[in-house]
C-alpha positions as CSV (number, residue, x, y, z in Angstrom):
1,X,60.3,34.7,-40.8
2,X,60.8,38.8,-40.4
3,X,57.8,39.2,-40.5
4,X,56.1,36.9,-38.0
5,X,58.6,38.5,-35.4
6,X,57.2,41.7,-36.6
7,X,54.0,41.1,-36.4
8,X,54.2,38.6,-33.0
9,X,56.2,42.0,-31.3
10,X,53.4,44.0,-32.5
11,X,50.6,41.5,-31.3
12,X,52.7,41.0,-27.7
13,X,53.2,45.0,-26.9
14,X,49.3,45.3,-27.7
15,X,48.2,42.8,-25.8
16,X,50.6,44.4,-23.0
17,X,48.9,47.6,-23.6
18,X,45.6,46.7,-23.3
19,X,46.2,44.6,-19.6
20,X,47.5,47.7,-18.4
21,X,44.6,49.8,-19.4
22,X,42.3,47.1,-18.4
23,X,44.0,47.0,-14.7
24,X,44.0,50.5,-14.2
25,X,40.1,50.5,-15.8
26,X,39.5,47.8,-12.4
27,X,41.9,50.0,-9.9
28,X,39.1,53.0,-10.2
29,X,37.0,53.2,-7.1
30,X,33.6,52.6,-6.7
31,X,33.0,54.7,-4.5
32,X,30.4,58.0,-5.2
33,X,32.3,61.0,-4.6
34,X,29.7,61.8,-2.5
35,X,30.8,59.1,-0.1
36,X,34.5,60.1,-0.4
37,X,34.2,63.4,0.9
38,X,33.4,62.9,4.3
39,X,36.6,60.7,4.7
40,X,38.7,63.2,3.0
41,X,37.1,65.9,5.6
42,X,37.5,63.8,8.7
43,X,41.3,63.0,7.8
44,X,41.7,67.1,7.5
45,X,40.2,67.2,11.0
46,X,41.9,64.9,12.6
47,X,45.4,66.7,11.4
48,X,43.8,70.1,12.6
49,X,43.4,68.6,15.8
50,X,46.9,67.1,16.4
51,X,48.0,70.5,16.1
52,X,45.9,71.5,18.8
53,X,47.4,68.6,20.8
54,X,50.9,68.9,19.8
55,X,50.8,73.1,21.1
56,X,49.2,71.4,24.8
57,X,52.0,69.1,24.9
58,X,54.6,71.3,23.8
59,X,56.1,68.7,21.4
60,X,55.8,68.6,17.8
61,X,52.8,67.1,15.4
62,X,54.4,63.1,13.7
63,X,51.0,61.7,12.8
64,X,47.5,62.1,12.6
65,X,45.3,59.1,11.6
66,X,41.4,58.5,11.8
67,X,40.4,55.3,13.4
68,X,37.7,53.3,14.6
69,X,37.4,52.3,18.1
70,X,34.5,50.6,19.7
71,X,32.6,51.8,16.7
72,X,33.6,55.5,17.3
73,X,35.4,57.4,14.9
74,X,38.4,58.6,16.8
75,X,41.5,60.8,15.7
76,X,44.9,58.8,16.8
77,X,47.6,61.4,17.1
78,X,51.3,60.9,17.7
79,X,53.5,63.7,19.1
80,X,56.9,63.9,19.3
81,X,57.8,65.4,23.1
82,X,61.7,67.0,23.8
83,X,63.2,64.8,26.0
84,X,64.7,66.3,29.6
85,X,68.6,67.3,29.8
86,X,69.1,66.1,26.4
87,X,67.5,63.0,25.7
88,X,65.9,61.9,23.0
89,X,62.3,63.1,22.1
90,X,59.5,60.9,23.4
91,X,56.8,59.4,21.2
92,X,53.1,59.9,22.8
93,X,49.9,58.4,21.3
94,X,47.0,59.9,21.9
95,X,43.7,59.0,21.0
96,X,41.3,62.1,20.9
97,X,37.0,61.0,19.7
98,X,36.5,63.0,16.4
99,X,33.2,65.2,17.4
């Protein structure tokens, strides 16, 4: 009876094993690399550009995202601007066309 516990631990944590080799094996994307770069690029731009539009505002760079709007890539860009006499810092969107 020792024995089939063993064995049916052994037989359990291997079978455990391989689904979690087998779901990170399905989690790899299929995507050639070639593809992948121009995303990876075009999210470096957009941040390189919020900092450009964060200085004009005189606030401070929260988030830069690519989008698609109207079937253009765009760049959305959130800056945080100091509030007057105090107040809190206000949020701006701003949605620049990634060129």
């Amino acid at each position: 009876m020792k024995t089939l516990r063993s064995h049916l631990r052994t037989a359990t944590l291997a079978l455990c094993a391989a689904g979690l080799f087998a779901s990170q094996a399905v989690a790899i994307p299929a995507v050639a690399p070639e593809q992948a770069s121009p995303i990876v690029l075009a999210a470096s731009d957009c941040y390189a550009i919020g900092q450009q539009v964060a200085e004009q505002n005189g606030g401070t760079l929260a988030k830069a995202s690519q989008s698609t709007r109207g079937g253009q890539p765009v760049c959305v860009i959130v800056v945080l601007v100091p509030g007057k006499d105090g107040q809190r810092p206000r949020r701006s969107e701003i949605v620049v066309p990634l060129n």
